[in-house]
N, C-alpha and C positions, 0 to 999 in steps of 0.2 A: 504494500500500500504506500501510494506518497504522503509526505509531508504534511499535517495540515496546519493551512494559512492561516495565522491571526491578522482579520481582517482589522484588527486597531491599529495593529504595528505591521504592517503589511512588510515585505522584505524586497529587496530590487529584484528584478528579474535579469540574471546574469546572461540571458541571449538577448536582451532589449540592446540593439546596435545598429542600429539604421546606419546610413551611409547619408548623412543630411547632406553630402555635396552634388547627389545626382536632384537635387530640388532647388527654385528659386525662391521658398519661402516654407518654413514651418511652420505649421498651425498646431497651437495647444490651448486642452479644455480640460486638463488633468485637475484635480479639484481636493478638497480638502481629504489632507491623512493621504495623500496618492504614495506609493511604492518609491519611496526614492530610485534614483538611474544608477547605475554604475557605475564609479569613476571612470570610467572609458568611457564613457555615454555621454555625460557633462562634461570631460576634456572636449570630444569630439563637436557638442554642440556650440563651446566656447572659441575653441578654434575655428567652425564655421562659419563663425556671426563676426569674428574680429576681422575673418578674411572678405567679405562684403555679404552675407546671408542675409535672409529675412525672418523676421519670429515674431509672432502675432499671438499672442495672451487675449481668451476669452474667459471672460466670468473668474469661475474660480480657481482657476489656473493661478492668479495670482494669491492664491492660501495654501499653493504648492511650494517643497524646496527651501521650509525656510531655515537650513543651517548653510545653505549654496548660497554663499556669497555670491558670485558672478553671475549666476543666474537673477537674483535681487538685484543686481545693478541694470540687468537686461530688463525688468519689469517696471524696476523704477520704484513701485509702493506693491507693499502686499497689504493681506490682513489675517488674522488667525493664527493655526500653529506655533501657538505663544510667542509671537511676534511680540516687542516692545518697543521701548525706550533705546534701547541694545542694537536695534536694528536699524534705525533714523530717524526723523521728525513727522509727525504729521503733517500733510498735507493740504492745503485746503483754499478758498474763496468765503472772505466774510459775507455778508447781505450787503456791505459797504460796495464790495469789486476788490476789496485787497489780499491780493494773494498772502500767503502766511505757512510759514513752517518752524511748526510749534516743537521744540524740542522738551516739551514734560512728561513726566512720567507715565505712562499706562500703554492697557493692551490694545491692540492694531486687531480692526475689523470689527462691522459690527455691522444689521439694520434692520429695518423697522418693518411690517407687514409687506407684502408684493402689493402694488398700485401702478397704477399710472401717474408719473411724472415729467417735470418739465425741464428738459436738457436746456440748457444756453451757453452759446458756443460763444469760447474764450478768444479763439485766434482764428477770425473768418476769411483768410489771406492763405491760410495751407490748402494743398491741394485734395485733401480728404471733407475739411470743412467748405471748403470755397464754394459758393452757392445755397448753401442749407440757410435758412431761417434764424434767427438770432435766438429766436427760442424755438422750440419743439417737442412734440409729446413723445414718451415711449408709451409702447403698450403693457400690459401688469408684468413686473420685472423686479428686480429686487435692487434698490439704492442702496448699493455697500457705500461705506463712512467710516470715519478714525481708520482709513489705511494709514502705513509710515512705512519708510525706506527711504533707501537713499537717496532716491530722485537726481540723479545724476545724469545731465544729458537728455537732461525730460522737458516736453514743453506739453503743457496741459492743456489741448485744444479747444472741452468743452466739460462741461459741469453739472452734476445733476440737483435739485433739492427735494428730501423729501419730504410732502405734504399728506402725510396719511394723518398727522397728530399723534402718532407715536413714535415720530421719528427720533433717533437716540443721538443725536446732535443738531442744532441753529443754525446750519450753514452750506456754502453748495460746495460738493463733493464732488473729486475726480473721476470723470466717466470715460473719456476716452484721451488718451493719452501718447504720442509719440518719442521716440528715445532713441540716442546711438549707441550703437556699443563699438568701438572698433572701429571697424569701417561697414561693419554691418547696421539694417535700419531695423524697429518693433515699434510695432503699433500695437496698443496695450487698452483695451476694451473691457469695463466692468458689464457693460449688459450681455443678458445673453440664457438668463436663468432658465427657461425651460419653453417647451415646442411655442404657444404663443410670446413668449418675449422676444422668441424669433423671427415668430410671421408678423412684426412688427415694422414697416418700411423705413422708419428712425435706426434699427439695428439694421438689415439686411443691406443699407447702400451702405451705413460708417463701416462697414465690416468688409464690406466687398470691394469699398475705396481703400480702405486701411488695409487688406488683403494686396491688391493692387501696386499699394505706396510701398509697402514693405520688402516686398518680391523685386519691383524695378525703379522706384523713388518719382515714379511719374501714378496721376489718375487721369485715366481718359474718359471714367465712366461717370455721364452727366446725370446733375439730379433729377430725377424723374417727376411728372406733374403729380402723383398721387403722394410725395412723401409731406408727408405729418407738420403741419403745423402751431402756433402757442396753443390751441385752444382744442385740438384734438387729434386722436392719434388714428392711423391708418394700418391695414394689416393687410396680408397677402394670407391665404389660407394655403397650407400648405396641401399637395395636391400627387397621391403615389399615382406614376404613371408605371403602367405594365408594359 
């Protein structure tokens, strides 16, 4: 009989070894408690992204990894995984517009019921935000908040706040994110929570431009007339073709 797995402390999987250089972009959705990689796996992905790679972080992906320092610097902020004070500052946009990195004490990650909330985009000149609305809905998603890391190399695009009335901070939070590592690019996306926070037209173009930006550092793909905007959100229903 094999081994059995403690799915709390999950173990690496020692044939997990992609070869990231036959791809122009990695995508991850690994998510909290994920299997650590194997130190060949995180060399391999570190030397990828230094040599010009792409790596695109959804959702929880960034509650992945967090004694992998270089991996943190590629994401920018996490949350969870007893992230702290230890790991960098929080992050953040006050109600003022002033960005802030809070260097006090306490744990990273955190948030408040799934809703729908209102993105507003920080830097409408990059080529992922250019064109999108100054503000815009997501469809029911989950506003992560109190991330902290090292934010190195990071420029915070756009911003989410959450309006449920239980939201576990006052302030707007990093939603999608840009970063170099290297000479490589990541585009770094807290939404993404589940199949409608997908079929959300707010996530599916930032993901698909951000997918795009990260792979070749250019987007070609224009905003489309149905995407979402301050006052309501739009969704694509997703559709299995046979």
């Amino acid at each position: 009989m094999g081994e059995t797995q403690d799915l709390k402390n999950p173990k690496p999987d020692p044939d997990f070894i992609p070869n990231f250089n036959k791809y122009d972009v990695v995508i991850s959705n690994f998510g909290w408690k994920a299997a650590e990689w194997p130190k060949e796996t995180q060399t391999a992905l570190e030397d990828y992204m230094k040599a010009g790679g792409g790596f695109v972080s959804v959702h929880a992906a960034d509650n992945s990894f967090p004694d992998w320092l270089e991996y943190n610097k590629m994401i920018g902020l996490g949350g969870w995984g007893d992230r702290n004070e230890k790991d960098g500052p929080y992050v953040y946009y006050t109600n003022e517009g002033e960005l802030v990195r809070d260097h006090s004490a306490g744990n990273a990650g955190a948030h408040g019921p799934q809703h729908l909330f209102p993105i507003t985009v920080r830097v409408a000149d990059h080529p992922i935000t250019k064109g999108m609305p100054k503000v815009w809905m997501t469809t029911k998603d989950e506003c992560y908040a109190k991330l902290r890391g090292p934010g190195e190399n990071m420029i915070i695009l756009a911003t989410g706040k959450d309006m449920s009335g239980e939201a576990p901070t006052d302030r707007h939070e990093p939603m999608l994110m840009v970063l170099t590592y290297g000479k490589g690019r990541i585009f770094h996306t807290t939404l993404g929570h589940d199949d409608y926070s997908c079929e959300g037209v707010g996530f599916i173009v930032s993901f698909l431009r951000g997918v795009e930006w990260a792979a070749t550092g250019k987007v070609t793909q224009p905003i489309p007339s149905d995407f979402p905007g301050p006052e309501k959100a739009t969704s694509r229903k997703f559709e299995l073709k046979k």
